[in-house]
MIKOLFI-930434 format. One record per atom (N, C-alpha, C, CB): residue in three letters; x, y, z. Coordinates in pm, 1 decimal. Atoms other than C-alpha are relative to their C-alpha. Glycine has a CB too. Layout:
<rs>
ALA	X	Y	Z
...
</rs>
This chain:
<rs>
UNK	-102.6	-57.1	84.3
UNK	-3893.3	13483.9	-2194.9
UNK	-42.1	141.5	-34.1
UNK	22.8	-85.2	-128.0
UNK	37.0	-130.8	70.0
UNK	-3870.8	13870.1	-2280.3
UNK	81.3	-15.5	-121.1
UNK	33.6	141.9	84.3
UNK	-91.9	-47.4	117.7
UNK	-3781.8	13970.2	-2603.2
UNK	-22.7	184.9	-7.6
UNK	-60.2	-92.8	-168.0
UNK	39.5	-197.2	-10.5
UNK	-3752.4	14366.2	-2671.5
UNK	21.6	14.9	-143.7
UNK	132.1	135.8	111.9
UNK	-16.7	-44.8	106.7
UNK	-3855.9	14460.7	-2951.8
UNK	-39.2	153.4	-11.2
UNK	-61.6	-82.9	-79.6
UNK	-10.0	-162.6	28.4
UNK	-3836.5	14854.1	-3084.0
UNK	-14.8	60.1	162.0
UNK	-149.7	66.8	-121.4
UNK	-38.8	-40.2	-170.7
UNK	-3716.7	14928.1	-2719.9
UNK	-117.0	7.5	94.7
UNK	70.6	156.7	16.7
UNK	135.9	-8.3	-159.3
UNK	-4021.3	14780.1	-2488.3
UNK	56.8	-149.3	-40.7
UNK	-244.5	65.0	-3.1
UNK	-5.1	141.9	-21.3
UNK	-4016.8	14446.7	-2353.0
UNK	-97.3	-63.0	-37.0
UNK	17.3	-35.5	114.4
UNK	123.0	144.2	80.6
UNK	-4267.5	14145.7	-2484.0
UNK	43.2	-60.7	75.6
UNK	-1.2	-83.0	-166.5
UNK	12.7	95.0	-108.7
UNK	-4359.1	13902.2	-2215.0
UNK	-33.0	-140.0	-147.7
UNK	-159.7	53.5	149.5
UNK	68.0	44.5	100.5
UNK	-4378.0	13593.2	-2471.9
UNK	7.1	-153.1	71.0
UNK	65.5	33.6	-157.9
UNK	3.8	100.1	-114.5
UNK	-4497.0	13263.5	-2309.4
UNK	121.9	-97.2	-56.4
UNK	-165.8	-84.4	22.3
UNK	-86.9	97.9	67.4
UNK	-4241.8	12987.4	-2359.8
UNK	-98.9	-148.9	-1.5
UNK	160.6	-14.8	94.2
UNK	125.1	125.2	-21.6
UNK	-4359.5	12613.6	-2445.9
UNK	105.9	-110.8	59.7
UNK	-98.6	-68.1	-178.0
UNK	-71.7	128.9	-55.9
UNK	-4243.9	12295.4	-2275.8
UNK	159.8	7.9	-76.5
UNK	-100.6	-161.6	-50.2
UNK	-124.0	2.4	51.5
UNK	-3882.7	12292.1	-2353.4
UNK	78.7	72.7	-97.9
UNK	4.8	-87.8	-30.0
UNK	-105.5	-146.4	23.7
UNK	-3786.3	12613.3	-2397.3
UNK	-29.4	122.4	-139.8
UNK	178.0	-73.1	-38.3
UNK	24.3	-97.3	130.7
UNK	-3906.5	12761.9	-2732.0
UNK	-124.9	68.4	6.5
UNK	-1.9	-77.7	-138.9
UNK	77.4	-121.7	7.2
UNK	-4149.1	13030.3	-2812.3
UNK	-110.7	-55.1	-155.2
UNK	128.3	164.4	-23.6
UNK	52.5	10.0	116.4
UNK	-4274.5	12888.2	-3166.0
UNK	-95.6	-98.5	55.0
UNK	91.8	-34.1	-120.4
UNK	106.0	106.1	12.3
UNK	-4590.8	12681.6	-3213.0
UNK	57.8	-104.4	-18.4
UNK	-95.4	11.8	-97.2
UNK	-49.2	127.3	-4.1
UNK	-4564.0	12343.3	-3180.7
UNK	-8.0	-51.1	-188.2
UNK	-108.7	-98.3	124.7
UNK	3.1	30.7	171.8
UNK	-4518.3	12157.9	-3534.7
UNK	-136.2	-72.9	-37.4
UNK	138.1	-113.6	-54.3
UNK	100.9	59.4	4.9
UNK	-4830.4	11970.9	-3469.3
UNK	-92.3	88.1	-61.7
UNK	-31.3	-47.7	114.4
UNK	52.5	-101.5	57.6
UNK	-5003.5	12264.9	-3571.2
UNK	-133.7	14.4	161.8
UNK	-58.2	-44.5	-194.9
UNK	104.1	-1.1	-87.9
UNK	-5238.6	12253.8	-3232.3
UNK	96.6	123.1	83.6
UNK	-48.7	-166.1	80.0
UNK	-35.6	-115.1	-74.2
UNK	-5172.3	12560.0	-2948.6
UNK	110.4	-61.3	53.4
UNK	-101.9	61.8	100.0
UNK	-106.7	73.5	-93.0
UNK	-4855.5	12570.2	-2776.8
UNK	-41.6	-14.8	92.6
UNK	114.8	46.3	29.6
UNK	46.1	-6.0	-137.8
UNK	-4834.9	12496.4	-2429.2
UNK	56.3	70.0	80.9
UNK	-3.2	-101.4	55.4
UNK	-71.2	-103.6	-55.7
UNK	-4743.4	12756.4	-2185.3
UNK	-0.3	-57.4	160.0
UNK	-74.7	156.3	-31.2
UNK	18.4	85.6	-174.7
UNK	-4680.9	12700.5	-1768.9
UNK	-140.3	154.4	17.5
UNK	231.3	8.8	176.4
UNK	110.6	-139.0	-65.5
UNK	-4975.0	12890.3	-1581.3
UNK	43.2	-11.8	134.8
UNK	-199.7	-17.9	-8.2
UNK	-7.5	-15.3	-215.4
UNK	-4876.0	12934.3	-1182.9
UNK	-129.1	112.5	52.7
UNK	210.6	112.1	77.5
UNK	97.2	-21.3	-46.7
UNK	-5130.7	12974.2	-965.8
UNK	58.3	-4.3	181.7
UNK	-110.6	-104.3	-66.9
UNK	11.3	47.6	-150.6
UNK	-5055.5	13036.9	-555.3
UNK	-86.6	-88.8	36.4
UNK	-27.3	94.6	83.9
UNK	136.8	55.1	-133.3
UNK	-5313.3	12812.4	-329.0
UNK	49.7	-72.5	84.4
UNK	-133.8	-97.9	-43.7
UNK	-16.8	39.8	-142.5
UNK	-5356.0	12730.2	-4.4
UNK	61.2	-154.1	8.6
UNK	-149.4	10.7	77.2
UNK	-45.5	123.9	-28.4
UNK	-5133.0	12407.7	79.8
UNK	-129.4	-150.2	31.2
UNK	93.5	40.4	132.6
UNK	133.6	161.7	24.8
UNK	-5491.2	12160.3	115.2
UNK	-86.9	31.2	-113.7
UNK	-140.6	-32.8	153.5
UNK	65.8	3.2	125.1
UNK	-5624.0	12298.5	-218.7
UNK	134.0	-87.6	-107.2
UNK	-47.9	184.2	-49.2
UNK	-63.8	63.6	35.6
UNK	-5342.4	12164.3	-340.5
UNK	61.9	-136.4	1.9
UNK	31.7	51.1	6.6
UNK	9.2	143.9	-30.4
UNK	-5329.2	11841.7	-151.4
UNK	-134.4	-67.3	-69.0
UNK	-2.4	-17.7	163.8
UNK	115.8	43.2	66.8
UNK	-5707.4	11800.6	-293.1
UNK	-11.1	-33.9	-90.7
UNK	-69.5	50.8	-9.0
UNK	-48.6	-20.5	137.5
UNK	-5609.8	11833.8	-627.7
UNK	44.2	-83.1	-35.2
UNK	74.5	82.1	-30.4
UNK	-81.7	109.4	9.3
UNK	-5353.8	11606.6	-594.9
UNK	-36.5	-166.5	19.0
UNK	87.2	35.0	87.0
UNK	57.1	159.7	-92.1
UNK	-5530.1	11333.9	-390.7
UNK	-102.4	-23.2	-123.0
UNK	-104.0	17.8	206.3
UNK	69.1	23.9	85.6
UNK	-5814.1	11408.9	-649.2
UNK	35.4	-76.1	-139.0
UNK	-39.8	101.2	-9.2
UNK	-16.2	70.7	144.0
UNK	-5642.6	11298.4	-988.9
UNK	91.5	-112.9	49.3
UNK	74.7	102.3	-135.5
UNK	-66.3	149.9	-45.6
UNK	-5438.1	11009.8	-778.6
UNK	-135.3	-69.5	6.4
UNK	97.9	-9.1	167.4
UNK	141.4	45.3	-13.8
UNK	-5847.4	10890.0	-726.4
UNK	-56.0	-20.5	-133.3
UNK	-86.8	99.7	77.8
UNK	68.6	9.7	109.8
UNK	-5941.2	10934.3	-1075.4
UNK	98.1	-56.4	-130.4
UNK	-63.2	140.0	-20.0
UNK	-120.9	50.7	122.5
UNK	-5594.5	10809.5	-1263.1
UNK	33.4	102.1	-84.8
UNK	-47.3	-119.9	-105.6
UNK	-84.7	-133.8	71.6
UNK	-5508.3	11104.0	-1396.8
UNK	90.7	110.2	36.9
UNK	-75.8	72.5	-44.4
UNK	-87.7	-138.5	-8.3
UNK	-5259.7	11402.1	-1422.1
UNK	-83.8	87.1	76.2
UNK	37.7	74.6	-148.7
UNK	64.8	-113.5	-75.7
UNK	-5307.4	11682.4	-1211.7
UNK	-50.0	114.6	-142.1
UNK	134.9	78.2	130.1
UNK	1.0	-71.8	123.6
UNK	-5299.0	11867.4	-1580.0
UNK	-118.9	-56.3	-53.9
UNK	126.8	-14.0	-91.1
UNK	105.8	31.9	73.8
UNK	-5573.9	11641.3	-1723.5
UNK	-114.5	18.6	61.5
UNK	5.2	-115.4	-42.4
UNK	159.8	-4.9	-89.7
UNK	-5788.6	11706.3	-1403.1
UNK	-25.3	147.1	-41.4
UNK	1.0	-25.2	209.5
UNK	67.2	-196.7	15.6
UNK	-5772.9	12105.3	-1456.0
UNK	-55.8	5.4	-117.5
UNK	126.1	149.8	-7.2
UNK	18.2	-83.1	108.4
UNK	-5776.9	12135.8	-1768.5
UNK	-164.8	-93.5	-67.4
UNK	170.5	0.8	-115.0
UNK	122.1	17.8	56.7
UNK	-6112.9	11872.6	-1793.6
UNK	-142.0	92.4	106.0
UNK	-12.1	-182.4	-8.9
UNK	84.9	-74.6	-107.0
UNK	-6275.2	12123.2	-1495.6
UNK	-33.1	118.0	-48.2
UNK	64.2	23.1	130.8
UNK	-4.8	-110.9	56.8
UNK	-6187.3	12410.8	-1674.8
UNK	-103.2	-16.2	-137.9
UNK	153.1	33.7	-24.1
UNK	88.8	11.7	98.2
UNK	-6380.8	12258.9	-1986.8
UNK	-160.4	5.3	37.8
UNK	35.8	-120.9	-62.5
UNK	111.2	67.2	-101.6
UNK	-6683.1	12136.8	-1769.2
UNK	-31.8	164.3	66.9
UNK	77.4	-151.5	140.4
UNK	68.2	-150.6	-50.4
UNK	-6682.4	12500.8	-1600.2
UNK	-16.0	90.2	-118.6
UNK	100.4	88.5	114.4
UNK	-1.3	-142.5	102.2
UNK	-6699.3	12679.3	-1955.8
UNK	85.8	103.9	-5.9
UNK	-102.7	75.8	15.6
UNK	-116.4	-71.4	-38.2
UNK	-6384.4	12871.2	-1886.6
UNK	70.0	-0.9	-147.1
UNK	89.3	-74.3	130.9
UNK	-34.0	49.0	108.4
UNK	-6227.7	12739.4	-2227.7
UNK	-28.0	-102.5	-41.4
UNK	87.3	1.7	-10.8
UNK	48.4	150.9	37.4
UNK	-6308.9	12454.2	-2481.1
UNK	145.7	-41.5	4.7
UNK	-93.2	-32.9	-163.7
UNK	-152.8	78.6	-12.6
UNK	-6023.6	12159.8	-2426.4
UNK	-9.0	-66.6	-68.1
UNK	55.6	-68.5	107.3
UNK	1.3	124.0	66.3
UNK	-5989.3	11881.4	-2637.7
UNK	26.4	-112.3	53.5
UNK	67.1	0.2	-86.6
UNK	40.8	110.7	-78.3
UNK	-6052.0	11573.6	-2546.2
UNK	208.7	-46.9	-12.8
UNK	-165.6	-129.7	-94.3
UNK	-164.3	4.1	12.8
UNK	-5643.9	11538.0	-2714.6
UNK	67.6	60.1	147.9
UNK	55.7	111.9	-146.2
UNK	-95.4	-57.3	-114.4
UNK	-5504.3	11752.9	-2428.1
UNK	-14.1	-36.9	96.2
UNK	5.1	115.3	28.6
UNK	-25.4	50.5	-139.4
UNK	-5649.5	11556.3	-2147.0
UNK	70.4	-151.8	6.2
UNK	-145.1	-2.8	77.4
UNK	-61.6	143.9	-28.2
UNK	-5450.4	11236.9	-2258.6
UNK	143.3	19.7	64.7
UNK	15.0	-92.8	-146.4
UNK	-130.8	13.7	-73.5
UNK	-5115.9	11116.5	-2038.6
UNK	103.5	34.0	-94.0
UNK	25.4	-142.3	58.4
UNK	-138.1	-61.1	25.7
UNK	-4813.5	11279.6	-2172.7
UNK	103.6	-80.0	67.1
UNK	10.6	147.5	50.3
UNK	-82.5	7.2	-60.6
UNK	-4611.0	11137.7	-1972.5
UNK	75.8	-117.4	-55.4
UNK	-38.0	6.0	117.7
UNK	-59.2	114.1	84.8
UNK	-4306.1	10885.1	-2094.7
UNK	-39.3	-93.6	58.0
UNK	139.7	-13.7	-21.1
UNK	20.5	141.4	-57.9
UNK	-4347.3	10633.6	-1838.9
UNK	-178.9	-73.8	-28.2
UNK	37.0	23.3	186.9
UNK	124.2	42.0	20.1
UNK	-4731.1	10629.4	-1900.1
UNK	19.7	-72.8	-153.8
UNK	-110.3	129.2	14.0
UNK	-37.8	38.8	122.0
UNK	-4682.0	10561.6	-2275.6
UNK	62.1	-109.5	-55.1
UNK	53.1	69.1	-29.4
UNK	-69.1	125.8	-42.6
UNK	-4438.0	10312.8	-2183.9
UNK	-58.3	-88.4	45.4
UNK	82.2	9.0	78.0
UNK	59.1	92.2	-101.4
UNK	-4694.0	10143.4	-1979.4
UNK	-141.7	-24.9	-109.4
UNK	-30.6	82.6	184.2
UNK	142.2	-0.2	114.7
UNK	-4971.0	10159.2	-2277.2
UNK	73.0	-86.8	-84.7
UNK	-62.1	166.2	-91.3
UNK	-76.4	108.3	78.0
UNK	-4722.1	10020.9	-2514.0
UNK	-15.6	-161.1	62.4
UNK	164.4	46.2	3.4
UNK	-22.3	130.6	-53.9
UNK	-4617.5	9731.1	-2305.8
UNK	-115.0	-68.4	34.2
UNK	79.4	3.4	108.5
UNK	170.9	86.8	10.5
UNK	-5020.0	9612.3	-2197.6
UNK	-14.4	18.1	-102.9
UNK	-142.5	42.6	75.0
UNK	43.8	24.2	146.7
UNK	-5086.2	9686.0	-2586.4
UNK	91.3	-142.5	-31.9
UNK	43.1	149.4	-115.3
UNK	-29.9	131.4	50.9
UNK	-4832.6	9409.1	-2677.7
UNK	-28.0	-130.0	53.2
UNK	111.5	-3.4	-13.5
UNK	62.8	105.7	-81.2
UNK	-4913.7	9185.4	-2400.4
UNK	-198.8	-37.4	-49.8
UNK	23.5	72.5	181.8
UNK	140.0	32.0	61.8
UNK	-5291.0	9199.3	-2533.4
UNK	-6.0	-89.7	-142.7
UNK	-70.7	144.6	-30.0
UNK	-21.5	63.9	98.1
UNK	-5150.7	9082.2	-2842.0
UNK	45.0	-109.6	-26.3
UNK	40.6	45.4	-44.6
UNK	-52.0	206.0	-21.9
UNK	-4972.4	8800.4	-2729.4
UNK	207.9	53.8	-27.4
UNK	-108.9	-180.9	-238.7
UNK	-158.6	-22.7	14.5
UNK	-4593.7	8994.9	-2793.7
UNK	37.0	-13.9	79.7
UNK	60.7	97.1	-33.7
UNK	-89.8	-46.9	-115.1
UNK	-4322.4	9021.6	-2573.0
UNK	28.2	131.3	22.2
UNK	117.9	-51.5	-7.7
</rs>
């Protein structure tokens, strides 16, 4: 997203679904990062966090911790994802004996 303020442009990152403000959680927003690479760094990547059960997002961003690049929180490498969540729920009640 640009915004222009006093006639120059501002590059300002956007976060998952469209807004510009901090999340309400009070933790960093999240911004996209694009990166070109070669079509088998990217199959590696891929094949890699299908091998380890995780997001391609939870593999970078625990590599990036591990290389000293930035600290991550252990919070940001959990599954986001609905269907995952969905799938935690449902074995949580089944452990319990629910339907």
């Amino acid at each position: 997203m640009i915004k222009h303020l006093q006639g120059e442009a501002t590059l300002v990152p956007q976060q998952a679904g469209g807004g510009s403000e901090a999340g309400t959680d009070g933790g960093d927003r999240e911004v996209q990062l694009a990166v070109m690479v070669p079509t088998v760094v990217k199959a590696a990547v891929r094949r890699r966090a299908h091998e380890e059960g995780v997001t391609v997002r939870a593999l970078l961003l625990r590599l990036i911790r591990e290389a000293g690049i930035a600290n991550v929180d252990e919070s940001d490498l959990t599954d986001r994802r609905v269907a995952a969540a969905a799938l935690k729920s449902r074995l949580y009640r089944e452990a319990l004996g629910r339907p």
